[in-house]
C-alpha positions as CSV (number, residue, x, y, z in Angstrom):
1,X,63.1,-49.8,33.2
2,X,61.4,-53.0,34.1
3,X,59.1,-52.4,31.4
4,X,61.6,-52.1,29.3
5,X,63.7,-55.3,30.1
6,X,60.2,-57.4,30.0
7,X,59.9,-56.1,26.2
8,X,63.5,-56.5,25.4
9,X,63.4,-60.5,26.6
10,X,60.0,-60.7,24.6
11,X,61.8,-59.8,21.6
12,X,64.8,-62.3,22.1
13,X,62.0,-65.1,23.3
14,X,60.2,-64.3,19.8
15,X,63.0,-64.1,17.6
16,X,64.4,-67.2,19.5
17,X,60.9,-69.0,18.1
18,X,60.9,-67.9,14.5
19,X,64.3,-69.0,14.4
20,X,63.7,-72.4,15.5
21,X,60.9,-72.7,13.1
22,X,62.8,-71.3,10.5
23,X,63.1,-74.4,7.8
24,X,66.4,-75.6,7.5
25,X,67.7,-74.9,3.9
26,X,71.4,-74.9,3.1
27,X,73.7,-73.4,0.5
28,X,73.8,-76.5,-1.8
29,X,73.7,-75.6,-5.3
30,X,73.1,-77.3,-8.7
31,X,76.5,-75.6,-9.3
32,X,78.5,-76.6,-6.5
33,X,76.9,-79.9,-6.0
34,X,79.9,-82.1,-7.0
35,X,82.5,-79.9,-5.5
36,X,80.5,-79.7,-2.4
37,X,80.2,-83.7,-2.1
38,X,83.8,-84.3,-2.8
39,X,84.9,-82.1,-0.3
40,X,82.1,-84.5,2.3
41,X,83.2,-87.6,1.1
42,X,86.0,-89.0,3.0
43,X,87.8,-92.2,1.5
44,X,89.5,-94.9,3.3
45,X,92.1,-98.2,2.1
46,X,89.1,-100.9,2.5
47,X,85.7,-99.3,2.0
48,X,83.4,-102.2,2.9
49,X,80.0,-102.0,0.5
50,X,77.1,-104.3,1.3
51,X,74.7,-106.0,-1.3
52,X,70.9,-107.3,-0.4
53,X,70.3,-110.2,-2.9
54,X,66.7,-111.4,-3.3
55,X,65.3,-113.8,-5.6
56,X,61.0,-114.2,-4.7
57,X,58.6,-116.5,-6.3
58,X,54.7,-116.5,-6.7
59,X,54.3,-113.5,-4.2
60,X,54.5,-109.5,-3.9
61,X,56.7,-108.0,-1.2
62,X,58.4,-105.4,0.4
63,X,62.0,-105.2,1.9
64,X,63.0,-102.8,4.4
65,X,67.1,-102.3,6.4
66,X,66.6,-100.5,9.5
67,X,62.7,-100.2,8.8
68,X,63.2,-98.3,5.7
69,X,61.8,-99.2,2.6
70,X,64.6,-100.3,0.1
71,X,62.4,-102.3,-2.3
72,X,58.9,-103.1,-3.1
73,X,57.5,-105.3,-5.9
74,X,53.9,-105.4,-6.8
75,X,54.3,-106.3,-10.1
76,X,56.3,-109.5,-11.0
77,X,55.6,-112.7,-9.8
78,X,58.7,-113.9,-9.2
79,X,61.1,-111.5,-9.1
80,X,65.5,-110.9,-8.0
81,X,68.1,-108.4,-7.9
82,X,71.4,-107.5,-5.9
83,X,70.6,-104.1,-4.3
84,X,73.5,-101.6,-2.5
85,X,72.3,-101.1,1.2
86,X,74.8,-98.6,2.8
87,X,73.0,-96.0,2.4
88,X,70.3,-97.4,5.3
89,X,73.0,-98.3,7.4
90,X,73.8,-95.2,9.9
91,X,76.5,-96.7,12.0
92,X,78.5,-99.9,12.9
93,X,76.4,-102.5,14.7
94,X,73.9,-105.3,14.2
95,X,71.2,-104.3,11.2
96,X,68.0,-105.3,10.7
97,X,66.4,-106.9,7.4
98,X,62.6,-107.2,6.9
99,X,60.5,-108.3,4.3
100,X,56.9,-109.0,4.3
101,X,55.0,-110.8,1.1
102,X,51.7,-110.6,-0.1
103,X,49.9,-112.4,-2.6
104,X,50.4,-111.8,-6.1
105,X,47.0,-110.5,-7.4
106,X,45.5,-108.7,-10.4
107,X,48.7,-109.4,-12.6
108,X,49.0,-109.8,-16.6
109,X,48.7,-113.7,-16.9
110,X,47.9,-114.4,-12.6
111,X,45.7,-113.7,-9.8
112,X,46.6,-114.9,-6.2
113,X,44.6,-114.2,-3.8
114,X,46.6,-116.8,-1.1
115,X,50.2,-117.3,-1.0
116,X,51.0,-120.3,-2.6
117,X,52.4,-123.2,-1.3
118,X,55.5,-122.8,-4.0
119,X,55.7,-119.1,-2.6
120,X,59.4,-118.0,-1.1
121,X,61.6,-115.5,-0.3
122,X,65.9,-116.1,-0.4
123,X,67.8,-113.1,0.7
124,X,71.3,-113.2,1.1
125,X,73.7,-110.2,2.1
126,X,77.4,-110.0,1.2
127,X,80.1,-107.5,1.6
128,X,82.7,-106.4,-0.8
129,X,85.5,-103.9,-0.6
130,X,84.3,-100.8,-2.8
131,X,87.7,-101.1,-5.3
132,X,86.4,-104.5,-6.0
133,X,82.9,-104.2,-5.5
134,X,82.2,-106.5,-8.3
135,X,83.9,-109.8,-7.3
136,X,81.9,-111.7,-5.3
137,X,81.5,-110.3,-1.6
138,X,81.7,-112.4,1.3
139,X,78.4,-113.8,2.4
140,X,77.2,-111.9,6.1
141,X,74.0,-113.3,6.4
142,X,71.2,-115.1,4.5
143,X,67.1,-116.2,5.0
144,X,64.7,-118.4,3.2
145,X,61.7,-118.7,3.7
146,X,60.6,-121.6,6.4
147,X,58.4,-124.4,5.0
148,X,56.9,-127.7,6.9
149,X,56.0,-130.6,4.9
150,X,51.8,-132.5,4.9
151,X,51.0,-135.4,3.7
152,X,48.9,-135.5,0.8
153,X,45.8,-137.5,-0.1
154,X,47.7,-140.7,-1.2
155,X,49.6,-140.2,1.6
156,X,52.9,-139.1,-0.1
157,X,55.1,-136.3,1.7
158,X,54.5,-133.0,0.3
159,X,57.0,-129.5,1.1
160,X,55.0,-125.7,1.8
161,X,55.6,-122.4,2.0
162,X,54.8,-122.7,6.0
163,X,52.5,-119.4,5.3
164,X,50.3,-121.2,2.3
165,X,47.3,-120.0,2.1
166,X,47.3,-116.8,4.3
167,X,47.4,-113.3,2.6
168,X,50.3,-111.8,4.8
169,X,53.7,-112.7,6.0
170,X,56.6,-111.0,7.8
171,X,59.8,-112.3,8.8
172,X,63.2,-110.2,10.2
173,X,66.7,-111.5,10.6
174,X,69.8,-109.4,11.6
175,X,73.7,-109.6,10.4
176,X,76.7,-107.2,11.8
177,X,78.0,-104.3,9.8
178,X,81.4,-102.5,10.1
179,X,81.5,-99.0,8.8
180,X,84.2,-96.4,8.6
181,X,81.2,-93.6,8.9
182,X,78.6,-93.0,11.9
183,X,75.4,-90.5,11.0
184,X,73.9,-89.9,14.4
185,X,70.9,-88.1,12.5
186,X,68.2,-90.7,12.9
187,X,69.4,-91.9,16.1
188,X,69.1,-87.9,17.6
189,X,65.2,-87.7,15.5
190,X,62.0,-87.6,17.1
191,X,59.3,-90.6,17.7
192,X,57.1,-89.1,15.7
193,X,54.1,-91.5,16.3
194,X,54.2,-89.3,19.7
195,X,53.3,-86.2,17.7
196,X,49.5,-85.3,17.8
197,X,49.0,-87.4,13.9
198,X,46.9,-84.5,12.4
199,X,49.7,-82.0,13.1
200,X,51.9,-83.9,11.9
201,X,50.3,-84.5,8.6
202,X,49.8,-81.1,7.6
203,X,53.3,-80.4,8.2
204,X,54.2,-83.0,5.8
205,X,51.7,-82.2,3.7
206,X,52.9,-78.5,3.6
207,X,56.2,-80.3,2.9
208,X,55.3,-82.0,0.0
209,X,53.4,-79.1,-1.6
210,X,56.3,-76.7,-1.4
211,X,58.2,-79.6,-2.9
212,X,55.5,-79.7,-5.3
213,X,55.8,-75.6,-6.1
214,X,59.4,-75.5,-6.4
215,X,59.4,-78.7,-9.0
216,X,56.6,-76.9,-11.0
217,X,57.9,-73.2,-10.6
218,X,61.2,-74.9,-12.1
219,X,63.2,-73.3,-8.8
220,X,66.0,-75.5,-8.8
221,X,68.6,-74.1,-6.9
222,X,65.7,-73.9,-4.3
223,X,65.0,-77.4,-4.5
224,X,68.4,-78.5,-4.3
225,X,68.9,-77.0,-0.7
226,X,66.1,-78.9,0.7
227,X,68.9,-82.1,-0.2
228,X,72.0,-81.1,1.8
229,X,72.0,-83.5,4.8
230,X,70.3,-86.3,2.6
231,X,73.1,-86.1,0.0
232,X,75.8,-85.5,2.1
233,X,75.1,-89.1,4.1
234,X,74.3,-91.0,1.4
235,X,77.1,-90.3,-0.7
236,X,80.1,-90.7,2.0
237,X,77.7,-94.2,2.7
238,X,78.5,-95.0,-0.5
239,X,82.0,-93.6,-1.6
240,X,80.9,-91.8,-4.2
241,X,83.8,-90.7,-6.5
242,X,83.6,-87.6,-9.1
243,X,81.7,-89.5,-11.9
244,X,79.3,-91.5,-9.6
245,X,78.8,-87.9,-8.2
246,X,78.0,-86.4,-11.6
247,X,75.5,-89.3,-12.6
248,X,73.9,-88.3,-9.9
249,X,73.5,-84.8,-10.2
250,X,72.0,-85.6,-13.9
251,X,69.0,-87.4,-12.2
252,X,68.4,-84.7,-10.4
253,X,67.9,-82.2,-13.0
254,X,65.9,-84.5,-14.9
255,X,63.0,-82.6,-13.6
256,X,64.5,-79.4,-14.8
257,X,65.6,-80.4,-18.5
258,X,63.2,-82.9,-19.9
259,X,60.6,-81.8,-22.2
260,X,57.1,-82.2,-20.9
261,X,57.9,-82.9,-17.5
262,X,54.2,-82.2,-15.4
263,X,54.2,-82.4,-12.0
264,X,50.9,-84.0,-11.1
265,X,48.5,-83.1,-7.9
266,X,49.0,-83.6,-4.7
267,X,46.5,-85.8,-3.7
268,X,45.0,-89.7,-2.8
269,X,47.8,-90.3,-0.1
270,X,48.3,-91.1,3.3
271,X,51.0,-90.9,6.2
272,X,53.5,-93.6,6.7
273,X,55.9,-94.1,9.4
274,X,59.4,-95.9,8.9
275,X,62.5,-95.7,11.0
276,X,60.7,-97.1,13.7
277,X,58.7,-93.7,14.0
278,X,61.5,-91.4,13.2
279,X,61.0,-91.3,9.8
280,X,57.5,-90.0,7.9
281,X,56.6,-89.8,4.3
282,X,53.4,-89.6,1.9
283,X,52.6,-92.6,0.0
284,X,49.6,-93.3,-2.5
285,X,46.7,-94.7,-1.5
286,X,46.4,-96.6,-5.1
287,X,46.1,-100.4,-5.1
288,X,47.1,-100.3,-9.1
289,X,50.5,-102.2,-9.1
290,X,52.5,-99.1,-10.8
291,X,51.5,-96.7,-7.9
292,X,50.8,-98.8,-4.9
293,X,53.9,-98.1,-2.3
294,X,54.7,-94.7,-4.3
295,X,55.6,-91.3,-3.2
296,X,52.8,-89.1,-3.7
297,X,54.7,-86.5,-5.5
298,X,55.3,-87.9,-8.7
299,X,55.1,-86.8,-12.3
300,X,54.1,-88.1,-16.0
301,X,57.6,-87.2,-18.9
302,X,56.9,-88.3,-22.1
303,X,54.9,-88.6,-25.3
304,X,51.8,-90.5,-26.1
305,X,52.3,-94.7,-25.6
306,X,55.8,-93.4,-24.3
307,X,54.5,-91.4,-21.1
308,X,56.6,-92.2,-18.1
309,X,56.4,-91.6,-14.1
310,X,58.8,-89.7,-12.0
311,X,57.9,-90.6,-8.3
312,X,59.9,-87.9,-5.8
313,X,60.6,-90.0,-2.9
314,X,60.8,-88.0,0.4
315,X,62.2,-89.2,3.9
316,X,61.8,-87.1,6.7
317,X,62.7,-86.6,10.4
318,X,62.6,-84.2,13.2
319,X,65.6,-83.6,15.2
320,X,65.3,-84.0,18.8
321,X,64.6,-80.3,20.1
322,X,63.9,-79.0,17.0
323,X,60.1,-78.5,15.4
324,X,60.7,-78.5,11.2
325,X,61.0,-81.5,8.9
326,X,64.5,-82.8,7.0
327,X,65.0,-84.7,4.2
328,X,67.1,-87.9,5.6
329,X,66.9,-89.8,3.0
C-alpha cells in the first residue's frame, strides 16, 4: 500500500512538471482575432494616448520607455517623428525615457566617427485624449540635449553638444502617466539576468526556431496563439476600435499571403536583455545600418531591385514561478 501511494504521488509530481513546462499557447485564431480583441478592449469617456516626439541631428540613436526599445535609427543623420508609447506603459506611475546616441558612421554622403559638436537630441512627450488624438496634446515632459560653451581660438564664445567628440552618450528623464488599464505581467516576470545565460539562450533560441518553423511551414493558426497575451495588452493600451483591429490583423498575415515570402536562417545573433532583465530577445549581430538592432528572425518579400525585409520582433518574459517563455510584447 505504501508502495503504491509513493508511485501514485510520483505520477501527480510528474504530470505536475510536464504541465508547468507545457508552453503556454492559447485559442487565438486568425478567425476570431478581431472578435476576440473587441471583446478585451474596454473603452472609457477620456482615453489618454501619449506621443514621444524626437527630432536628432548628426548622430544615430536608440530610444527606449520602460527600458524597451521603441526606436532605433542607424541610418539618417538627422532624423524626427511622433511615435505612440502606450503600448510600453503597463500601469499608472512615473515612466522612464532613455535614449542613447552614437556617432553617425558609414552613411551615403557622411562618416562620423565622434559626435559632433552640432549633435542633439529634442524629445518632447504629450498627451491627447484618443477621440482627439490628432489635436495637439498637452506637453508632459520634454529633454534636449545639454551643451556648455569654449572659447575658440580668437577667443569668441562658441556652443557644444557637451558630449563632442566622444562615441557614446546616454541620458534618461521621467514624466507621470495616468492610465485607465494596469498589466501586472512584467511587473510579476523573472530577472532573467539571474538565470544561468547559456540556459537561457537556448531556450530562446528554441523559441525563435519554432517561430521560425511555424512562419516557414505556413502554420498560421499556430503562430497566432503564440500572440494572445501580447495582443491582448497592447491593443486595450491603445484603444483599438474594429478597423484599427482589422489593419492589424492584415500585417499579420502578410507572412501568410505575400508571394515569395522566405524566411531566412536563424543565425549571427545574440541575447539582449530589456525590461530591466525581465524581458529577452535575439538581435543581429550585423553592424550594416539595415540590420543592426534587428530581430533575428526576419525575412526577404519581393522581386529583384524590389526585395524587402520582414524583421519578426519577439519580446519575451518568464512569469514568476513559471519555467517557459511569453511573448510580452
Amino acid at each position: 500500500m505504501k508502495r503504491y501511494f509513493l508511485c501514485f504521488l510520483l505520477l501527480i509530481c510528474l504530470g505536475a512538471c510536464s504541465q508547468k513546462s507545457k508552453p503556454r499557447v492559447s485559442n487565438l485564431t486568425s478567425e476570431n482575432y478581431v472578435e476576440t480583441m473587441l471583446k478585451t478592449i474596454k473603452h472609457y469617456d477620456y482615453e489618454p494616448m501619449y506621443y514621444l516626439k524626437y527630432s536628432q541631428n548628426i548622430c544615430y540613436s536608440e530610444i527606449l520607455v520602460n527600458d524597451i526599445p521603441l526606436n532605433k535609427n542607424y541610418k539618417e543623420l538627422g532624423s524626427g517623428r511622433t511615435i505612440s508609447i502606450n503600448n510600453y506603459i503597463f500601469k499608472s506611475g512615473i515612466q522612464k525615457i532613455t535614449f542613447r546616441l552614437y556617432p553617425a558612421v558609414k552613411g551615403k554622403d557622411f562618416d562620423y566617427h565622434t559626435l559632433n559638436e552640432e549633435t542633439d537630441m529634442k524629445i518632447v512627450i504629450t498627451e491627447s485624449d484618443n477621440a482627439k488624438r490628432n489635436n495637439k496634446g498637452k506637453e508632459m515632459a520634454s529633454y534636449l540635449t545639454p551643451t556648455i560653451t569654449k572659447t575658440d581660438q580668437y577667443g569668441n564664445p562658441v556652443t557644444q553638444f557637451i558630449a563632442t567628440g566622444k562615441t557614446y552618450y546616454e541620458a534618461s528623464f521621467t514624466f507621470e502617466a495616468k492610465v485607465p488599464y494596469e498589466f501586472p505581467s512584467l511587473d510579476n516576470g523573472q530577472d532573467l539576468r539571474e538565470w544561468n545565460k547559456e540556459k537561457l539562450e537556448q531556450k530562446v533560441v528554441d523559441f525563435y526556431k519554432n517561430q521560425l518553423t511555424l512562419l516557414k511551414a505556413k502554420k498560421k493558426e499556430e503562430y497566432f496563439s503564440y500572440l494572445d497575451l501580447k495582443e491582448k495588452e497592447t491593443r486595450q493600451s491603445l484603444f483599438f476600435n474594429k478597423r484599427e483591429l482589422q489593419g492589424i490583423l492584415d500585417l499579420y498575415l502578410d507572412p501568410f499571403t505575400i508571394p515569395n515570402h522566405q524566411m531566412q536562417p536563424l543565425e549571427n545573433y545574440k541575447l539582449k536583455f530589456y525590461g530591466d532583465g525581465r524581458i529577452v530577445c535575439l538581435e543581429l549581430t550585423s553592424q550594416e545600418s539595415k540590420m543592426r538592432g534587428k530581430s533575428a528572425l526576419w525575412a526577404k518579400f519581393g522581386e529583384g531591385d524590389e526585395m524587402m525585409l520582414d524583421f519578426f520582433k519577439f519580446y519575451l518574459y518568464i512569469p514568476e514561478g513559471e519555467e517557459e517563455l511569453v511573448m510580452i510584447r
